[in-house]
Structures are given as structure tokens and as C-alpha cells.
N, C-alpha and C positions, 0 to 999 in steps of 0.2 A: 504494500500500500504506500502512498506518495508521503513522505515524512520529511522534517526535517530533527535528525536527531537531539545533536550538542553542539556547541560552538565557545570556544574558548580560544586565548590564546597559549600558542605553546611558548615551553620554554625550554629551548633545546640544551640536551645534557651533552659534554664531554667534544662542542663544538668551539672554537672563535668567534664566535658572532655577536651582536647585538643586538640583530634581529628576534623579535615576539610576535611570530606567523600568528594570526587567527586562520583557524580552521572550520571545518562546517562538514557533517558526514550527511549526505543527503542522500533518500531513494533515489536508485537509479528511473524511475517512473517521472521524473524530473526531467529527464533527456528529453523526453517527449514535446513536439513541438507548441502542443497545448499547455504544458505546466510550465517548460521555460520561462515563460515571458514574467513567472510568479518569479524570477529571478531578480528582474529590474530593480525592485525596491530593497529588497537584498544591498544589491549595486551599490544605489543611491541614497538610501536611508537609514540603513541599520551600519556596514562598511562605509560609509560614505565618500565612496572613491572620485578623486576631481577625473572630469572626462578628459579621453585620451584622444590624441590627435590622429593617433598610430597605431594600432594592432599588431605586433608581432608576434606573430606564431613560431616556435621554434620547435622540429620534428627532426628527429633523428635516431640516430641509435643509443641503446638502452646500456650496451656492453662499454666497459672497460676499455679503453686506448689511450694511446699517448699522443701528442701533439705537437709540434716544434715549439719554439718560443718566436721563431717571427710570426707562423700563421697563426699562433696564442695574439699574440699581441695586434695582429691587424682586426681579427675578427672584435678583439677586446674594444680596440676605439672604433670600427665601424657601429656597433651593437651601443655603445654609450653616446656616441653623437647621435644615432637615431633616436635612441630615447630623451633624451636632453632636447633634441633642438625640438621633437613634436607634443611633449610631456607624454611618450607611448606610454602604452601597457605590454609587461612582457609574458606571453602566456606558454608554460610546458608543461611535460608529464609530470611535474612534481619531485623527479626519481635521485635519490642521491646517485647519479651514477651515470657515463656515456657525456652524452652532450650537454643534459642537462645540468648534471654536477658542473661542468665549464661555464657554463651560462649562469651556476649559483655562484659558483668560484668569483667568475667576473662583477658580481651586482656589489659581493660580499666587500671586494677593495676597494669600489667604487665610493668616495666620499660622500654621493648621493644616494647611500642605500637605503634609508630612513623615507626617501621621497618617490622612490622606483615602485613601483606595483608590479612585481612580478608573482604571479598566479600560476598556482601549479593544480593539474586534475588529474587526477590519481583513484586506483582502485582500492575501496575498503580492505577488501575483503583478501589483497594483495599486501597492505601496508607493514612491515614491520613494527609489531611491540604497538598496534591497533588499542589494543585491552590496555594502556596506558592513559587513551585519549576516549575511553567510557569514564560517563559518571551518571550518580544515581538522579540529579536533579536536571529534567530535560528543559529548564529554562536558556533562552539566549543567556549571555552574558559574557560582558565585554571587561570584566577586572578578575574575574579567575585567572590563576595561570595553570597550566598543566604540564608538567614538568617531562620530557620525552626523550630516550635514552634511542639515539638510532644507528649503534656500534654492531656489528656482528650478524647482518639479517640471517636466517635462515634460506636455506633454496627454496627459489619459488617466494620469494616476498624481497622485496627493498624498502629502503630506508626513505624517509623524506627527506630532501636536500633541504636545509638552514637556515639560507637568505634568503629564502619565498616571502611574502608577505604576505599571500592567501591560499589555501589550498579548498579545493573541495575534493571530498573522499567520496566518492560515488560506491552506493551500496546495492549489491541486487540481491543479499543473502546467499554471495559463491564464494569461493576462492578460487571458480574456473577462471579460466583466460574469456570469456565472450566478449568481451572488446566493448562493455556499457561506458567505462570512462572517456573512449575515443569517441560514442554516437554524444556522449552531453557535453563534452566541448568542443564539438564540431557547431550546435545548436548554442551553445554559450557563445562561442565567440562569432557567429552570423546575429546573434541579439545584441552583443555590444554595439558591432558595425551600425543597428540601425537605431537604437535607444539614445545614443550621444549624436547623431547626425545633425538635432536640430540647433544643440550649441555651437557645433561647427557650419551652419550652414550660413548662405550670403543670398548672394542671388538667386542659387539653387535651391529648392528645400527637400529634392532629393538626392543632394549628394548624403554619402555614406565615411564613415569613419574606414580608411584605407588598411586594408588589411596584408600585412606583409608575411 
């Protein structure tokens, strides 16, 4: 059934950061193109995230690799001038690990990582150390912390990466692979494109929030 369960912010153990992710475990019945849009005020009301000029989607691989330090380093200031100069949003798997861990890596040294909105969507039911970020009281709330230990996953689960600053944990009651995380931010991020269009818009009032 469509839920939203708990939402607190985390407070990641045995990391460098100074990031305190809020998170949100939501039914996966939320993907759905009809409940999405209950997302909005979510967005705007409760997060109260400033609109983004720029959407970035970052997709890739999940697995472990290495990187040079020059192609480290260009992709680092291409990725920070986009977000800077459009105030983007940065949206991945959430996953400590592969592309995304680089992409937390980068947000984390970034001086502006306190003002970056990077959004990670992620599977429940796949998360390491999940039963960390249950609690008994299903109120919102925004001054809990929850303290989240994400060293050592087991196979078949990852860690959240650190510097996120939102995560949703999409829940369908599995720990299959059915790929519900990839259908609700495919739908998540086509409703951003079009819920901020109208602060960005001029002459146009159908232009759309650019999604890169």
C-alpha cells in the first residue's frame, strides 16, 4: 500500500563529512505516475529545496574502479561549475560505490556542500544496516538524528554514500533486484523538470527545467 514511512536525518558513522542526509523510505507504489506528483510538496514544503536551474542525472556503474587524477579532476570542475553556475540539482543511485561514491567524493570537498542538493534513490530493501534507519514513531521529523554505520555491506546490499543530502529509499517489501528504485526516479526527476518550470520560465511558460 502507498506509505510514507520515516524521515529523519542521518548521521553518518565512521565517515569525514558534515553532511546530515535526510532521508525518506517511501512505497514503491509512489513511482507510479499518479502518486508522484504527491511528491511536489514533499519538494517544496516539508525539504524545502530552492529550484534548480539544472537537473543532473548521473548513471553509471555500480562496481568499484579507479580513475586517473587528471580525468578525476576535469570531470570534478566540469560537474561543480554546472552546479554552481545553474544552482543544479544533482540526482544518483545513492550507492557508496562506482560512480556515485566519485560524485559523493567530489560534492564532499566541495566548499559548497552544505548548499549542493544532491539526491540519491536507492532500494530499501537493498540498503545496508536499513534496520538502523527504522523507528517506532512514524511521525515526519526534521530534529531526530539517526545515527548510520555504513562500513562493511554484506553481498547483495550497499552502503549509502555520505554527502547526499536527500535520499529516498524506495520500498516494494523485496530485496529482489526489480529495478522499482530506477521506475521512481525516472518519474521523480520528469516531475522536477516540470514543477520548477514556472520559476524558471520568461516568455515561454512551457519551457522545462533542462535535464542533463
Amino acid at each position: 500500500s502507498s506509505g510514507i514511512n520515516a524521515e529523519w536525518p542521518l548521521r553518518p558513522g565512521d565517515e569525514d563529512t558534515t553532511v546530515q542526509p535526510e532521508y525518506l523510505r517511501i512505497a514503491s507504489d509512489y513511482g507510479d505516475s499518479a502518486n508522484i506528483l504527491r511528491m511536489d510538496r514533499l519538494l517544496r514544503e516539508f525539504w524545502c529545496l530552492n529550484p534548480p536551474g539544472l537537473l543532473i542525472s548521473v548513471i553509471g556503474g555500480n562496481k568499484s574502479f579507479s580513475v586517473s587524477g587528471d580525468i578525476c579532476q576535469m570531470f570534478q570542475h566540469g560537474l561543480m561549475n554546472a552546479v554552481k553556475s545553474t544552482n543544479g540539482w544533482i540526482i544518483t543511485s545513492g550507492q557508496d560505490e562506482g560512480v556515485t561514491k566519485i560524485v559523493g567524493d567530489i560534492v564532499g570537498r566541495s566548499t559548497m556542500t552544505s548548499k549542493i542538493y544532491t539526491i540519491g534513490v536507492a532500494r530499501w530493501g537493498r540498503t545496508w544496516n536499513n534496520e538502523m534507519l527504522l523507528r517506532k514513531n512514524q511521525k515526519l521529523n526534521h530534529d531526530r538524528l539517526v545515527d548510520y554505520s555504513s562500513l562493511d555491506p554484506r553481498d547483495g546490499t550497499y552502503s549509502l554514500e555520505p554527502n547526499h543530502s536527500h535520499f529516498f529509499l524506495v520500498d516494494d517489501g523485496t530485496t529482489d533486484d526489480t529495478g522499482v528504485e530506477i521506475k521512481f526516479r525516472l518519474e521523480l526527476e520528469f516531475l522536477i523538470t516540470k514543477i520548477y518550470k514556472k520559476e524558471k520560465s520568461t516568455d515561454c511558460d512551457s519551457a522545462l527545467i533542462p535535464l542533463l
